[in-house]
N, C-alpha and C positions, 0 to 999 in steps of 0.2 A: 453757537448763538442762534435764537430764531429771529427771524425778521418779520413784524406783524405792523398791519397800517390803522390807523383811526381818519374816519371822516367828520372835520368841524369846518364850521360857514364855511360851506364851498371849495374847502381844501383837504386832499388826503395828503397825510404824513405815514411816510415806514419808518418805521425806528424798533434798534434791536432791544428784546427785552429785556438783556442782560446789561447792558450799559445805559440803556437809554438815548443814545444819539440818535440823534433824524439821519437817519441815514438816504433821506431821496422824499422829493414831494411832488405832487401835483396841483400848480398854486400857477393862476395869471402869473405873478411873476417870482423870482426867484434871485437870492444869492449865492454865492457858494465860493469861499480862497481857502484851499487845502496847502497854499503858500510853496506849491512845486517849483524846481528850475532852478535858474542861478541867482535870483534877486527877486526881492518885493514888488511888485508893479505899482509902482510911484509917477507912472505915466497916465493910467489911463484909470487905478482905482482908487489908490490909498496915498494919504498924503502923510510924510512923515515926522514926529514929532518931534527934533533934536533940539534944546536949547539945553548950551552951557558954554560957560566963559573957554574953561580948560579943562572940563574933565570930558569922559565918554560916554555919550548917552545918544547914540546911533542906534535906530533899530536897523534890524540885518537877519538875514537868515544864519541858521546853524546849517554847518557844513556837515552833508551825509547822515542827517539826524533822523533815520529811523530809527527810532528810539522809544520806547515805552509805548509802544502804539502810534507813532508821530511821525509820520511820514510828510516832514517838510514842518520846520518849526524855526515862529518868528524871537529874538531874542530883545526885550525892552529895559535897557539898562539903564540905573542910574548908581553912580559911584560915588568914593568916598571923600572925592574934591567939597572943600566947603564953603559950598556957595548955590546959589538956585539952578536946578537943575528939572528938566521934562524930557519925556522920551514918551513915544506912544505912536498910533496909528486913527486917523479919521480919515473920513472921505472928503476933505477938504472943503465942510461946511456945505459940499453938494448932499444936499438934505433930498431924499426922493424915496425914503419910509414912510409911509401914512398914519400915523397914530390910529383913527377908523377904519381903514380897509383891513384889520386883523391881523395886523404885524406880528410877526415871529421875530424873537433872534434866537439863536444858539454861537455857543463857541465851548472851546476844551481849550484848558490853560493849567499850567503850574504856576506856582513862586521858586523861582530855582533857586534865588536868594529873599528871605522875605522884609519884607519894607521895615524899616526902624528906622529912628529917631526924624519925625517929624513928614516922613514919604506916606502919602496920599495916594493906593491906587481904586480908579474906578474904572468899569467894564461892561456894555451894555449900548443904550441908546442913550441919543441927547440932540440937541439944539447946537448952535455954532462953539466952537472949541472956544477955550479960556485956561489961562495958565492957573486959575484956582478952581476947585472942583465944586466951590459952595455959589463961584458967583455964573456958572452954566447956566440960563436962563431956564430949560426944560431939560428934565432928564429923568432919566431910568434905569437903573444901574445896580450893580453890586459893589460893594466896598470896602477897601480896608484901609485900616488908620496905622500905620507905623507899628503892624503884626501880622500874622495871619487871619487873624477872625475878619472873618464875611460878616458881612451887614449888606442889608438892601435897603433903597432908597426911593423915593419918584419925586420930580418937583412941578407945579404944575404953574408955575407964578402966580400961585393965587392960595387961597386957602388948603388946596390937598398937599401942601407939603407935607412929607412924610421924613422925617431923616434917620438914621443909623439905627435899622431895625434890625437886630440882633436872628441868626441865623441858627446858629449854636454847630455852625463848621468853622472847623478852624484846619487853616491850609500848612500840611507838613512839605519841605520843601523836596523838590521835584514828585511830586505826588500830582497826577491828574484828576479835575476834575470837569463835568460837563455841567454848564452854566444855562438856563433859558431863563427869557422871558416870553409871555404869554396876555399879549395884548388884547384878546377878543372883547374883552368886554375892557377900554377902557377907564370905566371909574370902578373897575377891581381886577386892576394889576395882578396876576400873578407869578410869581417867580419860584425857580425849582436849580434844585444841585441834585445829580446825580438821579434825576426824576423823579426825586422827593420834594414837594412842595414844599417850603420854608416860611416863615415867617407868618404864619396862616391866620394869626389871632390877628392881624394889621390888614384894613382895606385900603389899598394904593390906587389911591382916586387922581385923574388928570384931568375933573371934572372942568376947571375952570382954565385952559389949554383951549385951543380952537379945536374945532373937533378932524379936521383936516390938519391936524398940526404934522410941521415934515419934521423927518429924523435922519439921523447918521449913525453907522455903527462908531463907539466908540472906544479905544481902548487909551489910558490916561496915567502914567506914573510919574510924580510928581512931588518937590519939596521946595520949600520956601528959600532954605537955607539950610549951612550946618553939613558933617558929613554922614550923613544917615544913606545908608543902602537901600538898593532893592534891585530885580531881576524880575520881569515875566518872561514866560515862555507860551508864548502862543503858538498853538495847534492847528486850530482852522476859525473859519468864523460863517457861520449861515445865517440869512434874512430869508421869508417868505413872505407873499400877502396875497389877498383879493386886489386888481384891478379896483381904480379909485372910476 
């Protein structure tokens, strides 16, 4: 693989050409959980999302998972108990992404099991956590409805909502792929699989959003009810930006 960088407002990114990951940037500030070691850091980064009566929907690390390229991978399950069930990772509503200052996110993720009957997963940026993905006040996100098919989305609480804009990927299970979004401009969102830009004939405006509006990374698997499955496997997860 070669490793080649681009410089936009104020930040250089390297990223390989053959994949497309950011592999390294020079940006005021920076994220980065490649999820090594023996447990999730539920101390000092990520808060985690476990609700259910009786079944299991813990996120946790996979044991020794260099796998597929995946050195340290998070597992977000939800099972066949039938009943409302969430499992997921945020930064526990500590919002400190700037929608203006030119936010990046990146992550690499599977469906080891993919969502059905009635399981809702989103992945991406957003406003304070909520057990339903429609009533997130601000968000940015990629989605799927109880399949594999990707959709993207932005919500701006005002008239840019944008919802379930068709991608035309559809996730085969444990298959990787590498997710951005691409905040520089704002009121035209762009979002990219595989660093193929998606959705392209749709502008993803967060025109009516504050323009210092903060974010979280967010990742969300989720069902109302019923016993519909699903599995993520998350990989790693990056944020950049300009200094606000």
């Amino acid at each position: 693989m070669t490793t080649r960088a681009r410089y936009r407002t104020g930040m250089i990114e390297y990223f390989e050409t053959a994949t497309q990951e950011r592999v390294g940037n020079v940006a005021a500030l920076g994220f980065y959980d490649d999820f090594y070691g023996k447990a999730i850091d539920t101390t000092f980064t990520w808060t985690a999302i476990d609700v259910s009566a009786v079944g299991l929907t813990t996120p946790v690390l996979i044991a020794d998972s260099a796998t597929a390229g995946a050195c340290g991978l998070v597992s977000l399950p939800l099972d066949a108990t039938s009943e409302a069930q969430e499992t997921g990772l945020t930064w526990g509503d500590q919002r400190t992404l700037v929608l203006n200052a030119g936010v990046q996110f990146e992550c690499r993720l599977a469906y080891h099991t993919l969502p059905t009957t009635l399981g809702i997963a989103v992945f991406g940026l957003a406003a304070d956590k909520n057990a339903v993905a429609d009533s997130v006040t601000e968000s940015i996100w990629f989605r799927s409805d109880a399949s594999g098919a990707i959709t993207v989305e932005n919500d701006d609480t005002g008239a840019g909502e944008t919802s379930k804009v068709a991608t035309g990927i559809t996730m085969v299970a444990d298959v990787f792929h590498i997710f951005r979004i691409d905040c520089t401009t704002p009121t035209a969102i762009q979002f990219f699989i595989d660093g193929n830009r998606v959705a392209t004939a749709t502008t993803f405006s967060m025109a009516a959003a504050a323009a210092a509006l903060k974010l979280q990374p967010y990742f969300h698997l989720a069902k109302a009810s019923g016993t519909g499955i699903g599995e993520i496997y998350l990989d790693y997860c990056r944020a950049w930006q300009n200094r606000v």
